[in-house]
N, C-alpha and C positions, 0 to 999 in steps of 0.2 A: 108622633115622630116615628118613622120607619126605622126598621132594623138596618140598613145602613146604616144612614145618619147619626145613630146611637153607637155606632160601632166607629164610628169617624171620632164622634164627641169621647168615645172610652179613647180611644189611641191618642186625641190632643190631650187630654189631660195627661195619662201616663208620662208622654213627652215634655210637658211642662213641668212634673215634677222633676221628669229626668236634669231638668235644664239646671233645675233651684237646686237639687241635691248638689250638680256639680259646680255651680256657683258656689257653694257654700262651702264645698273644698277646699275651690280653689283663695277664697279669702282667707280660709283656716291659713291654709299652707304659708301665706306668704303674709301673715301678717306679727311673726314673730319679732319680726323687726319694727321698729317705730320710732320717728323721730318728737322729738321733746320742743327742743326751741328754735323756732326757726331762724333763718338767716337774717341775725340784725347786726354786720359787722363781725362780733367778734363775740364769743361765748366759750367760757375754758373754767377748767376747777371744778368738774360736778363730784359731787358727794350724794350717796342718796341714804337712807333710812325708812323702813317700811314703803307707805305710800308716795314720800315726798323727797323730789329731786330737786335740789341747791347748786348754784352754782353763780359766778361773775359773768354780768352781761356788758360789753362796753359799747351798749347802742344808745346811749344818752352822752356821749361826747368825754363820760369818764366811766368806772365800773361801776357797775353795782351788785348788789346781791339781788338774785330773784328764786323763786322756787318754783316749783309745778305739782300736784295732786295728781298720781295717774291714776286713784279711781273717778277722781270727776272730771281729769281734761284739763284743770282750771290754772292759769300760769296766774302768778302774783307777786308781786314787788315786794322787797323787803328792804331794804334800804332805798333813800332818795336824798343824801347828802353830795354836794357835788363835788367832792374831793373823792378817790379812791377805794372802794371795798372789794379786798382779793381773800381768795384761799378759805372759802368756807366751808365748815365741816359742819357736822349736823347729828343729833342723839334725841330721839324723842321730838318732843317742841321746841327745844330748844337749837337757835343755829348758832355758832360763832364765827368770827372772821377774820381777816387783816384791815385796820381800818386808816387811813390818812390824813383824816383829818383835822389833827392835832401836829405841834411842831416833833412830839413826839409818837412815833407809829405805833400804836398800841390796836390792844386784840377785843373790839368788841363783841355784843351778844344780844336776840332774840326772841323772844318768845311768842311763838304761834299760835299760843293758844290768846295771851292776851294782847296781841299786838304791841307788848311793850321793847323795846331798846334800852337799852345798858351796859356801862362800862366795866370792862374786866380789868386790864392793867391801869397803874397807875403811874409807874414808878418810871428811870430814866431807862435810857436806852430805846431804841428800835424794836420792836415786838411783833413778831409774823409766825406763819405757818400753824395757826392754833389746829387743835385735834381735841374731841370732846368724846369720854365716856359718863355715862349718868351722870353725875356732880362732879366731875372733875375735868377741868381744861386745863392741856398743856398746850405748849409754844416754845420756840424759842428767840432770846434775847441778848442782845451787842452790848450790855453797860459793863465799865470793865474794860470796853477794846475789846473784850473774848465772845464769842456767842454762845452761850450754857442755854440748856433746857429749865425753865420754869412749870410749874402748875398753877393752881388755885382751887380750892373748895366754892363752889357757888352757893354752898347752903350756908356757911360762915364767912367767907369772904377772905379765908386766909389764903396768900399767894406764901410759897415756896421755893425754893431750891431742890433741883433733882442733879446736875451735872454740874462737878466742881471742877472737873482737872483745868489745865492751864492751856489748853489748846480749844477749836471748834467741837461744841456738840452744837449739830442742829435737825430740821427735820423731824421732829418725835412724834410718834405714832402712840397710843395708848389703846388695850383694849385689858377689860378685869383690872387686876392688880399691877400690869405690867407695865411698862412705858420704857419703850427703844426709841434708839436715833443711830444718825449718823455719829461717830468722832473721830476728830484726826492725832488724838495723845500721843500716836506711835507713829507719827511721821507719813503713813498712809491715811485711808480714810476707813476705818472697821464699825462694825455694829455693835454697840452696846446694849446694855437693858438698865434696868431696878424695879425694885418688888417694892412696892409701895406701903405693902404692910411689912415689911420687914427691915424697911428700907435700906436694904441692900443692892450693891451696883455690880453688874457681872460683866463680861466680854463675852461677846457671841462669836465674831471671827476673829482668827487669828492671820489669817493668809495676809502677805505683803504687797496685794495688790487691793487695787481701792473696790470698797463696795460703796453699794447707794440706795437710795427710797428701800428703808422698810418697812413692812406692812406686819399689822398680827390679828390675831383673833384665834382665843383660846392659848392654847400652848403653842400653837407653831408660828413664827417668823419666818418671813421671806423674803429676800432684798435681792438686785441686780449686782453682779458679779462679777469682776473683770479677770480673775486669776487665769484662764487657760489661754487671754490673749494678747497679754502685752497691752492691755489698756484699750485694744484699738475695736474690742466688742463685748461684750458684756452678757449673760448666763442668769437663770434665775436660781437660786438656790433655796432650800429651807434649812430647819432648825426647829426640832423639837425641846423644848425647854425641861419636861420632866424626863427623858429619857438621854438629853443632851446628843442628840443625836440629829449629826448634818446630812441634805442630803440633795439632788441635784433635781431639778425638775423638768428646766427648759434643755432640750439638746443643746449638743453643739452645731447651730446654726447661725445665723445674723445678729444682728445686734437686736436684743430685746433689754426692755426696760419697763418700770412704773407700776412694777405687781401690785398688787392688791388681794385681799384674802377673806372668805367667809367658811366659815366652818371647815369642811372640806374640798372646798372651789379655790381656786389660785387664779388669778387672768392676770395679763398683762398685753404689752401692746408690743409685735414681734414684724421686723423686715425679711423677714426669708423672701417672701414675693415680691420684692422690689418698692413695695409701700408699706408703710406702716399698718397692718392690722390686727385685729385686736383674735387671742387665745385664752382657751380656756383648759387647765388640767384637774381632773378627778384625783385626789391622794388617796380614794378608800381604794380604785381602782387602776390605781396610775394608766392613764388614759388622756390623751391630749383632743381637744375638735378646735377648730378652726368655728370662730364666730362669724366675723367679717369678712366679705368677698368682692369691696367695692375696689375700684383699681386707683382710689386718693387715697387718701392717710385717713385712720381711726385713731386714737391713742388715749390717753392720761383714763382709765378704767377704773370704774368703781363697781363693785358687788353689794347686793346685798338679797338674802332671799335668792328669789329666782328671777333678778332681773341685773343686769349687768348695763350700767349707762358710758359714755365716753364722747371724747369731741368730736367730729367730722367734717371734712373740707371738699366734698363728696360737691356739695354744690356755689365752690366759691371759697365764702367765706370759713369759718367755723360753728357750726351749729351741735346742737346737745341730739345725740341718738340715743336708742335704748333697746334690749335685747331682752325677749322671756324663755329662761332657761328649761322651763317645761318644755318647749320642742327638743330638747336634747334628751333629758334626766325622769321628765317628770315628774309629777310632784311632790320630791323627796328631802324639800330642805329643812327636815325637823328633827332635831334630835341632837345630841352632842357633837363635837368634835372627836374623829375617830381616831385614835393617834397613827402615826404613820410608819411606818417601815419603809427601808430599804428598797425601788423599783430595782428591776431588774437589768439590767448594760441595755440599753439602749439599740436597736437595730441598726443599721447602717442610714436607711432611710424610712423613720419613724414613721408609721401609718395618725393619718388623719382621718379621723370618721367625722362624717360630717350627716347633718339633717337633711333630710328630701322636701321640697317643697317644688309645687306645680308653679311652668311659666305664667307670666303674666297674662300672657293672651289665652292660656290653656282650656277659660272656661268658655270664651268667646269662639273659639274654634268649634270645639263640641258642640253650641251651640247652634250656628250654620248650618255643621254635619244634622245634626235634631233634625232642623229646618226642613233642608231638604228631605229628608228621609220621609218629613210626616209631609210633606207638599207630594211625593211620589206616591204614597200611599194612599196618600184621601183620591186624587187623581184615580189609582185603579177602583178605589171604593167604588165612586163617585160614574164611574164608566160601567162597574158591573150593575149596578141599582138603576142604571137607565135602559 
């Protein structure tokens, strides 16, 4: 082989790596986003926990529950009764849910590890909305005419009472010791809580306007807010429980709702841009990014770790997306929850920092530009060696 030719063969290669390196960018870039369950009708309620995403499919003519593995890909049925399963939440192997197939609606349960099913509630009334920490699931329940929050121990099988008053509690969220809801005892709709080992019941808000969906983990509480607007938009707030201290997170923008909360991660799903998309705020560093940039609705967010899943109607129907929060944060989701202070007043128009990620065509462009470059070069090679 002549010294040209070797000098053509060093330049194709160089160029071919150049091609792969930015091939490999550009998937880096753009592949923080990912979709879960594709469009079959209708998919809503995801819950995740570690590797596995739960949530209601209604692509079998009623719901079901189904789950998905995102380190091996793998989607898998969890229920197959043909009456209704809504609202699943998830801890460990274990999922539970809303289930309908009884005259009376009661809160079934899962285990993933040994593929068995079983019943949680027994008793009368309607039974929905469960939420599950380690051994213990709440819900709540209509016997009575009233809707009170319940529990139960799964290791003894004892169900409970947690909300006595004589009005609505419902909604209840559980994370550690704690377990909040909504209630409406005072004529609006405020946040309560109870300490499970102490069992004591406190008042989180006091404000006259209705609050909703609260979420927790660790000490802090976060729910949707209507106090600054007449009911007609709604605000995220928190709440420190050992420090008792409330505090504001979302501006004053559009109507946001559906928090949800992992250590020091807050999301929810926010209209400022004329669709529902989904946000994220940092409490160590009070710092707001914009997740979603599609121009349909994202909404109902669930956190956990570094990945943030929610519904999408991006192509139609409703399907399960998923977000890895390492393109923002990196990966830093270990360690306690760091209590929170006070953010500072707000700027007039809040900055959004947002990720960078390369167009979709960005690598295919380069690519071409490659092309050419090394077609002109081999060409002068190719002219001087003759």
């Amino acid at each position: 082989m002549d010294r040209a030719c070797m000098k053509l063969l060093f330049l194709q290669l160089q160029i071919t790596c150049l091609i792969l390196s930015l091939l490999l960018i550009s998937n880096i870039g753009g592949s923080h986003e990912f979709k879960i369950a594709e469009n079959t009708d209708f998919n809503t309620y995801p819950a995740i926990y570690e590797d596995i995403v739960v949530w209601s499919s209604c692509r079998n003519d009623n719901c079901d529950i189904y789950g998905y593995n995102l380190s091996t890909n793998e989607e898998f049925r969890i229920t197959t009764h043909p009456e209704w399963q809504l609202h699943p939440a998830i801890y460990g192997n274990i999922v539970v849910w809303t289930d309908f197939r009884n005259e009376e609606i009661d809160i079934n349960g899962y285990n993933i590890s040994t593929k068995e099913e079983f019943q949680i509630t027994t008793g009368p009334g309607w039974n929905s909305h469960p939420r599950i920490y380690k051994n213990t699931v709440v819900w709540d329940n209509t016997r009575g005419h009233i809707i009170d929050v319940y529990g139960c121990n799964l290791l003894t099988g004892e169900e409970f009472r947690i909300s006595k008053a004589l009005w609505e509690q419902f909604c209840p969220e559980i994370h550690g010791d704690y377990v909040v809801w909504v209630d409406g005892r005072n004529g609006n709709f405020d946040i309560y809580g109870y300490n499970l080992q102490t069992k004591e019941e406190f008042q989180i808000t006091t404000d006259p306007h209705n609050d909703r969906c609260p979420a927790i983990h660790g000490d802090i509480v976060v729910w949707s807010d209507s106090r600054k607007s007449n009911y007609s938009d709604h605000y995220i707030y928190g709440y420190n429980l050992q420090t008792k201290e409330e505090f504001q997170i979302a501006a004053d923008l559009d109507e946001v709702s559906s928090p949800a909360i992992y250590k020091n991660y807050v999301v929810w799903e926010d209209e400022r841009n004329g669709n529902l998309d989904i946000y994220i705020y940092k409490l160590l560093t009070n710092e707001e990014f914009q997740i979603t940039k599609d121009t349909s609705d994202q909404k109902n967010p669930a956190i956990y770790k570094d990945i943030v899943v929610w519904i999408d109607n991006r192509n139609g129907g409703w399907d399960i997306y998923g977000y890895n929060l390492s393109s923002l944060f990196g990966p830093s989701f270990t360690g306690p929850p760091v209590p929170h202070t006070s953010p500072p007043e707000p700027p007039p128009f809040p900055p959004v920092q947002e990720s960078f990620t390369f167009p979709k065509n960005f690598a295919a462009i380069v690519a071409v530009i490659a092309l050419i470059i090394v077609s002109v070069l081999a060409f002068e090679v190719i002219k001087k060696s003759s």
